[in-house]
C-alpha positions as a Markdown table, in Angstrom:
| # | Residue | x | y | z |
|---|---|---|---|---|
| 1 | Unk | -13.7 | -76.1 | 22.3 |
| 2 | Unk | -11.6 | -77.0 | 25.2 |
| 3 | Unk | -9.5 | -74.2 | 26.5 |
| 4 | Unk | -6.3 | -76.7 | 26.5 |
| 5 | Unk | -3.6 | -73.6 | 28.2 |
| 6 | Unk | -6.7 | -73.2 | 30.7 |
| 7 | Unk | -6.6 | -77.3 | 32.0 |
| 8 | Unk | -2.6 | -77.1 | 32.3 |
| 9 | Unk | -3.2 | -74.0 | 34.5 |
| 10 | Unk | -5.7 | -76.1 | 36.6 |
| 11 | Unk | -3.4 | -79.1 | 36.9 |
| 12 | Unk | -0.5 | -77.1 | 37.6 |
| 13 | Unk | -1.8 | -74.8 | 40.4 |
| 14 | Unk | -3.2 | -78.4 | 41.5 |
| 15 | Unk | 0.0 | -79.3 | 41.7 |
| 16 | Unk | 1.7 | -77.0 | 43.4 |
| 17 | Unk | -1.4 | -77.1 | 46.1 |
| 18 | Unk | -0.9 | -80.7 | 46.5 |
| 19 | Unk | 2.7 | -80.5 | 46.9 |
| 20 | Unk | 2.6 | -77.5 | 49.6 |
| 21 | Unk | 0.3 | -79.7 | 51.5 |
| 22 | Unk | 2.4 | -82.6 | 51.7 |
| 23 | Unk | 5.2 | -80.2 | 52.8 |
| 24 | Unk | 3.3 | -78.8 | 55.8 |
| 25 | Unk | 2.1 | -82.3 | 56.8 |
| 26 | Unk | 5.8 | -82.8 | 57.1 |
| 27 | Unk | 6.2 | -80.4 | 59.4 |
| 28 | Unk | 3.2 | -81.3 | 61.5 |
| 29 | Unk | 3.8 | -82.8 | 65.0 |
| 30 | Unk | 4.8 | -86.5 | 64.7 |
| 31 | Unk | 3.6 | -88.3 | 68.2 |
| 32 | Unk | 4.4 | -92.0 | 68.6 |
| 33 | Unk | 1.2 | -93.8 | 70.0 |
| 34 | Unk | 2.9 | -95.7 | 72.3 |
| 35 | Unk | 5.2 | -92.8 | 74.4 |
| 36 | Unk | 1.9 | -90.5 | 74.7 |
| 37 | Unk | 0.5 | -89.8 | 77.7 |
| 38 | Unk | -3.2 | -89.2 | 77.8 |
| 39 | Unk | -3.5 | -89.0 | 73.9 |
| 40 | Unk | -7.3 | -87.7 | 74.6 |
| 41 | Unk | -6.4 | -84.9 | 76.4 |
| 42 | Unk | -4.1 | -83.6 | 73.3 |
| 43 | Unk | -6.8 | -84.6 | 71.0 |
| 44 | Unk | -9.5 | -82.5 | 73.4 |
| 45 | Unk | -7.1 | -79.9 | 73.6 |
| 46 | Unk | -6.2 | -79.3 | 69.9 |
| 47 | Unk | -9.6 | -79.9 | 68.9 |
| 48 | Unk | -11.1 | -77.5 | 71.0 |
| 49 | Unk | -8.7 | -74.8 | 70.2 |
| 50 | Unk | -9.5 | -75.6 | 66.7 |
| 51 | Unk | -12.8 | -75.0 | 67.3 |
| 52 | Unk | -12.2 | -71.2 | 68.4 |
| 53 | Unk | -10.9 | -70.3 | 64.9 |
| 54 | Unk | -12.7 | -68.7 | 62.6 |
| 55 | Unk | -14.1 | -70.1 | 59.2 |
| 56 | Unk | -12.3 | -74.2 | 59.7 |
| 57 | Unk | -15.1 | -75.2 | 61.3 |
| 58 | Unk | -18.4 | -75.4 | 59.2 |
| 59 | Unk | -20.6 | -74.7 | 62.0 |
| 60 | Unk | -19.8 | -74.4 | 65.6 |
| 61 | Unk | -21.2 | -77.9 | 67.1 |
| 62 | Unk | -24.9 | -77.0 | 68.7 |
| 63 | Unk | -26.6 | -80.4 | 69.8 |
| 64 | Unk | -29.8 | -78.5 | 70.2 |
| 65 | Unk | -32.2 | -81.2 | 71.8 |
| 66 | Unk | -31.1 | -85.2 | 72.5 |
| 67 | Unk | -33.2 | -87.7 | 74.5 |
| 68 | Unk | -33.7 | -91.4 | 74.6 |
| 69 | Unk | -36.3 | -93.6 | 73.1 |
| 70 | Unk | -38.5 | -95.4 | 75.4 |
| 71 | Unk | -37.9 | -99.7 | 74.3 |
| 72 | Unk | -36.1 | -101.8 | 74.9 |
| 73 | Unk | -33.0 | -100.7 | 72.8 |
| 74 | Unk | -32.9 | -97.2 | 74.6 |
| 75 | Unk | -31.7 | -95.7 | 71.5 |
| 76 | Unk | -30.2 | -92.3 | 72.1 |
| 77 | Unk | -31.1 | -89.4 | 69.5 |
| 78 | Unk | -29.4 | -85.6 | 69.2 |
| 79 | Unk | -30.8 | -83.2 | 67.2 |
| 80 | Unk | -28.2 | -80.9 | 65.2 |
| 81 | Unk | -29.5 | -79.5 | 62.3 |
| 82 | Unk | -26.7 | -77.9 | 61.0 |
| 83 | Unk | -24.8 | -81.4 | 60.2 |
| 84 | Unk | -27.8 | -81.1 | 57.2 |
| 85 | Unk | -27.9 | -77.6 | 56.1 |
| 86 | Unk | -23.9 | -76.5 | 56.7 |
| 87 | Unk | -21.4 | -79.7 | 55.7 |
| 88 | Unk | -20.0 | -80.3 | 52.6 |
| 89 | Unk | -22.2 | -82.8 | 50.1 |
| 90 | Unk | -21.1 | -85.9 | 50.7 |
| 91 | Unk | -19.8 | -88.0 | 47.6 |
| 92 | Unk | -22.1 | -91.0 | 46.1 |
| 93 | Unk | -20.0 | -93.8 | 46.2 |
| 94 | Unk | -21.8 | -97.2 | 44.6 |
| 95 | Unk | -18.5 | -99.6 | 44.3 |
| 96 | Unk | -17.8 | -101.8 | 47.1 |
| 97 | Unk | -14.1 | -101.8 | 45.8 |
| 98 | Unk | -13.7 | -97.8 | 43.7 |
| 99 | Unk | -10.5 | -96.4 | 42.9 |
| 100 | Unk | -9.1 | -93.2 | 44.6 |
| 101 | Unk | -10.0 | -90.0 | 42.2 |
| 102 | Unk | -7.9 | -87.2 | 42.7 |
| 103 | Unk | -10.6 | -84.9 | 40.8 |
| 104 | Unk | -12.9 | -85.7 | 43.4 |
| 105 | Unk | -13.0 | -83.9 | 47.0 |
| 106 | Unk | -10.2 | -85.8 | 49.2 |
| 107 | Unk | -8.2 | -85.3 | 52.5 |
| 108 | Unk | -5.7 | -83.6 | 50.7 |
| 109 | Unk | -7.7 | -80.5 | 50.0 |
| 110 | Unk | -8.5 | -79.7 | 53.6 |
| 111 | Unk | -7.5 | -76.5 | 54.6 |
| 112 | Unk | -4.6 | -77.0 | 56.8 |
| 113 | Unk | -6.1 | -76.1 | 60.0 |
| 114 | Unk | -8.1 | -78.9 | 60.2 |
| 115 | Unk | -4.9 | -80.9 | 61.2 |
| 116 | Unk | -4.2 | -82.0 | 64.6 |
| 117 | Unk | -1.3 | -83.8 | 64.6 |
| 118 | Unk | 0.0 | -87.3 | 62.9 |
| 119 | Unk | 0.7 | -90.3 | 65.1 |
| 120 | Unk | 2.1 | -94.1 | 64.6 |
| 121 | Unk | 3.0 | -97.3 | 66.0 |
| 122 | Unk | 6.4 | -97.2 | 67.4 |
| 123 | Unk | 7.1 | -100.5 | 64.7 |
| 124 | Unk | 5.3 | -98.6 | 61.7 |
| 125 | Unk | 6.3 | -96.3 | 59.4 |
| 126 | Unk | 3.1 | -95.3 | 58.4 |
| 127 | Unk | 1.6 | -92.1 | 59.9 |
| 128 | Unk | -2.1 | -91.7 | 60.4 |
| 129 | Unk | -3.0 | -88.0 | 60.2 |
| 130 | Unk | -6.0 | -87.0 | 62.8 |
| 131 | Unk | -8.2 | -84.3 | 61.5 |
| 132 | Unk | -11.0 | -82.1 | 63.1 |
| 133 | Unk | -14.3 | -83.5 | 61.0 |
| 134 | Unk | -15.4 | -79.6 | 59.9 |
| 135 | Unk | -19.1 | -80.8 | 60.0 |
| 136 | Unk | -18.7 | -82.6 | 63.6 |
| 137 | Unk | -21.9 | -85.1 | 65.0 |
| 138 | Unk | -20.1 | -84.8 | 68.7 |
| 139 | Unk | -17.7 | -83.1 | 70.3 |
| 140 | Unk | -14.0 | -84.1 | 69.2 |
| 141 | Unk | -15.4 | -85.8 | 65.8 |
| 142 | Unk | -12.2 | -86.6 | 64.3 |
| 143 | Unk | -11.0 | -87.8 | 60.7 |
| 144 | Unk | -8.1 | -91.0 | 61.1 |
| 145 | Unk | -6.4 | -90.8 | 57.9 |
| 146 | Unk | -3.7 | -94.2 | 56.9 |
| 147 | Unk | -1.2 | -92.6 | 54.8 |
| 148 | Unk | -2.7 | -89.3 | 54.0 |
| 149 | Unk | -0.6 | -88.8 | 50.7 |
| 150 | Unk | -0.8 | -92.3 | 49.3 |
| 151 | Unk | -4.4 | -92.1 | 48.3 |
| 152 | Unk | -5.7 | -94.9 | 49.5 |
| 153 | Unk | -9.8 | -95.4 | 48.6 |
| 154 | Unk | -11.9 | -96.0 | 51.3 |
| 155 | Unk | -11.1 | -99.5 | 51.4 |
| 156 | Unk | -9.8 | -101.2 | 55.1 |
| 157 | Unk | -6.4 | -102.3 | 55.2 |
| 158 | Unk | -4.8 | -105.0 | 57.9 |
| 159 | Unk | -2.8 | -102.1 | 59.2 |
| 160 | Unk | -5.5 | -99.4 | 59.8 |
| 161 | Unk | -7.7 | -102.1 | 61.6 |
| 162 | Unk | -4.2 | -102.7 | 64.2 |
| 163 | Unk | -4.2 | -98.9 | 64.5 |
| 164 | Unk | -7.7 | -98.0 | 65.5 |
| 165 | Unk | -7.8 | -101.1 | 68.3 |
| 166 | Unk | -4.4 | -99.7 | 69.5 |
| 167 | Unk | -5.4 | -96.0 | 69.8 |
| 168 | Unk | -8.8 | -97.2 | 72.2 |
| 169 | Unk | -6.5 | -99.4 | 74.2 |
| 170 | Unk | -4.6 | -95.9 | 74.5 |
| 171 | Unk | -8.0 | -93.9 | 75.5 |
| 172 | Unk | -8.6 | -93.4 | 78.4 |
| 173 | Unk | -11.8 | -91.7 | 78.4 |
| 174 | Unk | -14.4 | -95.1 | 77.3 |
| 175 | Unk | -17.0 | -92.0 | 75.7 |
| 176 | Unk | -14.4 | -92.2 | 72.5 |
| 177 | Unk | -15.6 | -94.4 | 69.5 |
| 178 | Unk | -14.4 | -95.2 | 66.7 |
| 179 | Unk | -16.4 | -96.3 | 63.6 |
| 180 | Unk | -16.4 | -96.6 | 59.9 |
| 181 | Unk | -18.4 | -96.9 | 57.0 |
| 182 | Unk | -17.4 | -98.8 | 54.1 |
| 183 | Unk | -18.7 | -97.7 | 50.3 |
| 184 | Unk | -22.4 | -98.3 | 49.8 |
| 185 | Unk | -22.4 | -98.4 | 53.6 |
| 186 | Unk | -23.1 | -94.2 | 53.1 |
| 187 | Unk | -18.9 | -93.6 | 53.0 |
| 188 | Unk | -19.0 | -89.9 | 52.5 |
| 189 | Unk | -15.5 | -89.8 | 51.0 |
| 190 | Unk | -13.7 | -92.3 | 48.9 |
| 191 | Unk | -10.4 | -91.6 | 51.0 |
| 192 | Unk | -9.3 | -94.1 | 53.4 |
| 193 | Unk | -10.4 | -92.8 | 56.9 |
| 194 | Unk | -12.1 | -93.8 | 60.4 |
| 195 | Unk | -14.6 | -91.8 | 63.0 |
| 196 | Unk | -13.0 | -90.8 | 66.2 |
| 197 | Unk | -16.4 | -90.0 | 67.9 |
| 198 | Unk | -17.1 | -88.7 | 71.7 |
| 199 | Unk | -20.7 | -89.9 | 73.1 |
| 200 | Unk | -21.5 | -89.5 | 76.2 |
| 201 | Unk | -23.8 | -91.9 | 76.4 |
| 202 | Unk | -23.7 | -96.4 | 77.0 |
| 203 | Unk | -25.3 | -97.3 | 74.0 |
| 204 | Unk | -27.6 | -100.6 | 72.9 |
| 205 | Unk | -24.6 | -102.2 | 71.4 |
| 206 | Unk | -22.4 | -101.6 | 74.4 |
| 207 | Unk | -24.7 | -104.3 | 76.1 |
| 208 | Unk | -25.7 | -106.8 | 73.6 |
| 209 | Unk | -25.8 | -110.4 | 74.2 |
| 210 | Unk | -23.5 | -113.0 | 71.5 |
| 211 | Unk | -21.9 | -116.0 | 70.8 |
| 212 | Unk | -19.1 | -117.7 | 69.9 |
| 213 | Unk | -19.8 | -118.7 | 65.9 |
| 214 | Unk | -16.3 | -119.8 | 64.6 |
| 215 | Unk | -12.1 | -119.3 | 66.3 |
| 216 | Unk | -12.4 | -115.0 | 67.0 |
| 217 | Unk | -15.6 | -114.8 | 65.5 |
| 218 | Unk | -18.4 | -113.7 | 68.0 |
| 219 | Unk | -22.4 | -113.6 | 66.3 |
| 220 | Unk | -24.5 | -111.5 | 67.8 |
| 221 | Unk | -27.6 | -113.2 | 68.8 |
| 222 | Unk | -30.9 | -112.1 | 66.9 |
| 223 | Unk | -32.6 | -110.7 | 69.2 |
| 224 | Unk | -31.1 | -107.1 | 68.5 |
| 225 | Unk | -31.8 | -104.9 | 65.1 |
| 226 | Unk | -28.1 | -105.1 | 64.5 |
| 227 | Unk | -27.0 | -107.9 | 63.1 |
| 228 | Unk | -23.5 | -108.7 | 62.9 |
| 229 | Unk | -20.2 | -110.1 | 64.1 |
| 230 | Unk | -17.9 | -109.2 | 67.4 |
| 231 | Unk | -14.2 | -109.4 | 68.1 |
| 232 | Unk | -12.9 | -108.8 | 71.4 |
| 233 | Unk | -9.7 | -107.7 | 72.5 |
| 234 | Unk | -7.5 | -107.6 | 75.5 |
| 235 | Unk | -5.0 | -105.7 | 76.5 |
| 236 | Unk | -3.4 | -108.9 | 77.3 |
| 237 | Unk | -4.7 | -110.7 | 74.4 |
| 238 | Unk | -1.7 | -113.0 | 73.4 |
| 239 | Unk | -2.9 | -113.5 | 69.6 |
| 240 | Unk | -3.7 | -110.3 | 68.8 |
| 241 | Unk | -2.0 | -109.9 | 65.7 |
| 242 | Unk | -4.4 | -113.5 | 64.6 |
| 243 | Unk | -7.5 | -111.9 | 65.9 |
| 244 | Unk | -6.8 | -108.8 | 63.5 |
| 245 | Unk | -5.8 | -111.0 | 61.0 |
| 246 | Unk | -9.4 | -112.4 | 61.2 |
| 247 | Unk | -10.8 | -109.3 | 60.9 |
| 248 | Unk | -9.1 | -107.7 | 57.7 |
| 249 | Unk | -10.2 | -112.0 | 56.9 |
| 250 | Unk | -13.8 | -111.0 | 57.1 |
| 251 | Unk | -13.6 | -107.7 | 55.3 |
| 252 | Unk | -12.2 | -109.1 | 52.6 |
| 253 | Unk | -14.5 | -111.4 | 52.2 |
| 254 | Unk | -17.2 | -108.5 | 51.8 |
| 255 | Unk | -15.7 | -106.8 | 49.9 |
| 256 | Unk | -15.3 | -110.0 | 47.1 |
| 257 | Unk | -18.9 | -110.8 | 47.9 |
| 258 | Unk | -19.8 | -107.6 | 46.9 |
| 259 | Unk | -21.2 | -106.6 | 50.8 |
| 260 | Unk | -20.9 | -103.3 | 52.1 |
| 261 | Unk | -20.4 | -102.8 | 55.7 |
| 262 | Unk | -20.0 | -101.0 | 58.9 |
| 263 | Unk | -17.9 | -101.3 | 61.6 |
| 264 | Unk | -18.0 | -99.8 | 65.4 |
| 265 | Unk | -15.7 | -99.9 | 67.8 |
| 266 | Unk | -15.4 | -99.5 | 71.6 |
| 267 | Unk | -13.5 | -99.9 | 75.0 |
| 268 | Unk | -14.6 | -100.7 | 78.2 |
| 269 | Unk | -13.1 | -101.8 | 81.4 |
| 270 | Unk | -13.1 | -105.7 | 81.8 |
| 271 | Unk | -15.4 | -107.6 | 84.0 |
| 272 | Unk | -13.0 | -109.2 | 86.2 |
| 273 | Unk | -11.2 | -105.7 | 86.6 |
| 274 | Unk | -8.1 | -106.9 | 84.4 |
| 275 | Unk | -7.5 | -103.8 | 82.3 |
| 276 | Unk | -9.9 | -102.9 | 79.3 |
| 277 | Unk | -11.6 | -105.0 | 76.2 |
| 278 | Unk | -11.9 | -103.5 | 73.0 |
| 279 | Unk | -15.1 | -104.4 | 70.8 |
| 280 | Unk | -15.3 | -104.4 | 67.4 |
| 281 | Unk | -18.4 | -104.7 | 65.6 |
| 282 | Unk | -19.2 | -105.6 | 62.2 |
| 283 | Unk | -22.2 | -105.3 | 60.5 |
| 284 | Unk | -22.6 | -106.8 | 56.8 |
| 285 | Unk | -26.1 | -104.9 | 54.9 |
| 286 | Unk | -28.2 | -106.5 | 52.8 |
| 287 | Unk | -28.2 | -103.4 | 50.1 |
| 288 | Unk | -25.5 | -100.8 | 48.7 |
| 289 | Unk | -26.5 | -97.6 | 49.6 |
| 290 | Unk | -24.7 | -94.8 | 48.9 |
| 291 | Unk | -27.1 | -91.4 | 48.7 |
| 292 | Unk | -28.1 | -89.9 | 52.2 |
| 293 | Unk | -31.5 | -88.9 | 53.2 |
| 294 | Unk | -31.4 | -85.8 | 55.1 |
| 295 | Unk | -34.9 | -85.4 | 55.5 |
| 296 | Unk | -34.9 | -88.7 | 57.6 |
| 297 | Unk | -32.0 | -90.1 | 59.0 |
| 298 | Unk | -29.6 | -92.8 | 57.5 |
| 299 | Unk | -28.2 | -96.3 | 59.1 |
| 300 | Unk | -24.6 | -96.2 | 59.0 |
| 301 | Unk | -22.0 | -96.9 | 61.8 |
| 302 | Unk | -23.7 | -94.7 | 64.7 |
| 303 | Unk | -26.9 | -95.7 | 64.1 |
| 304 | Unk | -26.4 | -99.7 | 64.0 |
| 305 | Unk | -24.9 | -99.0 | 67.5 |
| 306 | Unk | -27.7 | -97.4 | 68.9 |
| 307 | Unk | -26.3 | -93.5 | 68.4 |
| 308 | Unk | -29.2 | -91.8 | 65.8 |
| 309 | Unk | -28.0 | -88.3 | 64.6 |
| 310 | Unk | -30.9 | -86.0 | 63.4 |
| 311 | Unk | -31.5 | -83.0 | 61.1 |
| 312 | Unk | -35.1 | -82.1 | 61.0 |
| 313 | Unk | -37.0 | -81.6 | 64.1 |
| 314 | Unk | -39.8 | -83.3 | 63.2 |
| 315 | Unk | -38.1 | -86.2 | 63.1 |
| 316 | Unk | -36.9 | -86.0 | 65.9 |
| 317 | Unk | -40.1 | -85.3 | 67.4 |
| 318 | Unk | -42.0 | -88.0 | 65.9 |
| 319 | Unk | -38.9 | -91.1 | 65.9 |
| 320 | Unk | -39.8 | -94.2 | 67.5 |
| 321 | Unk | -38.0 | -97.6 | 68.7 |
| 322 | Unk | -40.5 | -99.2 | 65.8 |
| 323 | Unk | -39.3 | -96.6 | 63.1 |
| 324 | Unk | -35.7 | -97.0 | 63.5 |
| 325 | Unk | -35.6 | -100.9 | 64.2 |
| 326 | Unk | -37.8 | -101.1 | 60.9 |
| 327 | Unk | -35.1 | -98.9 | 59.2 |
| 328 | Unk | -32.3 | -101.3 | 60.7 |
| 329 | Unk | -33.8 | -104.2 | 59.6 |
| 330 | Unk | -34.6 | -102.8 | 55.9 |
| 331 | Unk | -30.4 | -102.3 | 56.2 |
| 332 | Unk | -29.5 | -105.9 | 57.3 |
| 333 | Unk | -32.0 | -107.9 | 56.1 |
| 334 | Unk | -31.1 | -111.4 | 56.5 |
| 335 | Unk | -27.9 | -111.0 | 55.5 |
| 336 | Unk | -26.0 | -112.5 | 58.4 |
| 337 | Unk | -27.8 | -115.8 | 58.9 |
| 338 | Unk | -27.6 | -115.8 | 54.8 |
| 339 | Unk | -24.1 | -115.9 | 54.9 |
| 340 | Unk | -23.4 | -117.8 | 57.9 |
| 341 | Unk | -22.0 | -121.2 | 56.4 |
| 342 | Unk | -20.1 | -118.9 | 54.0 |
| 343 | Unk | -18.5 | -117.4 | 57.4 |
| 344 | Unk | -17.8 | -120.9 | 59.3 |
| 345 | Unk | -16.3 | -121.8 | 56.3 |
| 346 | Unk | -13.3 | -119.0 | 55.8 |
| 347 | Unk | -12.1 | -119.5 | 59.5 |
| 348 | Unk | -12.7 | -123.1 | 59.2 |
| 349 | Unk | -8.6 | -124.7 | 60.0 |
| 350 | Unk | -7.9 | -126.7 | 56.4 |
């Protein structure tokens, strides 16, 4: 029978967690993107303080062996085994569109340490709270949560795609990425939230080759294991808000068409020495996927770029360029020239 006086006990000190937590995010420092000066170096800071307290980390980060492929693709492998044995279980996530569950783990049951500080646009009212990730891939792996206490699923909005291309064009340290995996694209957490990542190291995607397909739309040509779109944006980019328009555009469409995706995005300094372009990748799959391997090694956001976190030593002993482009292409498929028409089509002026 169920113990009825038990559940109400439950909900209530669930409750009263939920509402203490919102009441120290409240209090948490509030930094407007756009007056900060050298945002990383807070971020590198806090984090790193973080770091030296006990028991908010689950591990202390130990990258104990990386190296680079030999190939073409010079794809660049760490070995930490601790992201298998010591971080929390991720969640199995097989909707392309699920609902937030509060009886599920979320962002706000984090123990309160593992803040760093909110920040916003100057012109939004919308907070995004920045969190130490407590099973970290890289130095400074950080959690950007939209709207921490609204519950938003793990779904991209118009507004947290304008945030994450406005907080690179405010790094300025180029080894931060940002990246994200969408449900059945190995989301770990159905709570709305980016990857502020740190690798020291120019990856594969950094360099690849692509064309214009359609307006803001950039294909990357086939001739990479990634396949997928590109946006680029200027610091002086006079339709920006268009160009981020197009990409909430494409997103959308995935997510209607049923197509889970990944997205990375970079900065680096512009060719004719004009300030910085920011990149941002986005890579349709062919398959919803939503348990991780940890015997192997997944294709999600890092790896598509060229970044291949590993577990198990032998593994990492044994990877080659052939075993994770084989992997890569199991992930996308075809996908992209599939749904190519379908893509001309949406930007296609009426």
């Amino acid at each position: 029978m169920r113990n009825v006086s038990n559940e109400c006990h439950n909900n209530n000190n669930l409750c009263l967690n939920s509402k203490a937590f919102l009441m120290s995010l409240e209090i948490v420092e509030l930094l407007i993107l756009e007056e900060v000066n050298a945002i990383e170096e807070k971020i590198k800071q806090r984090w790193t303080s973080i770091e030296e307290v006990e028991n908010v980390f689950r591990y202390k980060l130990n990258v104990e062996k990386r190296k680079i492929i030999p190939g073409k693709f010079r794809f660049f492998v760490e070995f930490n085994p601790d992201r298998t044995t010591l971080r929390r279980k991720p969640q199995t996530i097989t909707s392309i569109v699920p609902t937030f569950n509060e009886s599920e783990f979320n962002f706000n049951k984090i123990n309160q340490k593992e803040i760093l500080f909110n920040v916003k646009l100057r012109h939004s009212e919308a907070p995004v709270t920045f969190l130490i990730n407590n099973s970290p891939l890289t130095k400074y792996h950080t959690l950007l949560v939209p709207r921490l206490n609204e519950n938003l699923p793990q779904l991209l909005t118009r507004e947290s795609i304008a945030f994450a291309i406005e907080l690179l064009h405010s790094l300025n340290d180029n080894y931060f990425r940002i990246g994200y995996n969408s449900p059945g694209a190995f989301a770990s957490v159905n709570h709305l939230h980016f990857h502020l990542m740190y690798i020291e190291q120019r990856l594969f995607i950094d360099d690849v080759e692509f064309y214009r397909l359609v307006k803001h739309i950039y294909r990357i040509t086939d001739k990479y294991p990634s396949k997928g779109y590109c946006f680029l944006l200027t610091e002086s980019t006079s339709d920006k808000d268009e160009i981020i328009n197009d990409i909430a555009k494409l997103i959308e469409y995935f997510c209607a068409a049923s197509l889970s995706h990944n997205i990375y995005c970079t900065k680096e300094d512009s060719k004719d020495g004009n300030g910085s372009v920011v990149k941002i990748f986005v890579f349709p799959r062919a398959n919803i996927q939503g348990i991780k391997e940890f015997s192997s090694f997944n294709v999600a956001f890092c790896e598509l770029s060229g970044y291949i976190p590993i577990g198990d030593i032998e593994t990492f002993h044994q990877i080659t360029e052939n075993s994770i482009v084989g992997k890569i292409d199991i992930t996308c498929g075809n996908i992209a020239n599939e749904i190519e028409n379908d893509v001309i089509r949406l930007y296609s002026d009426k």
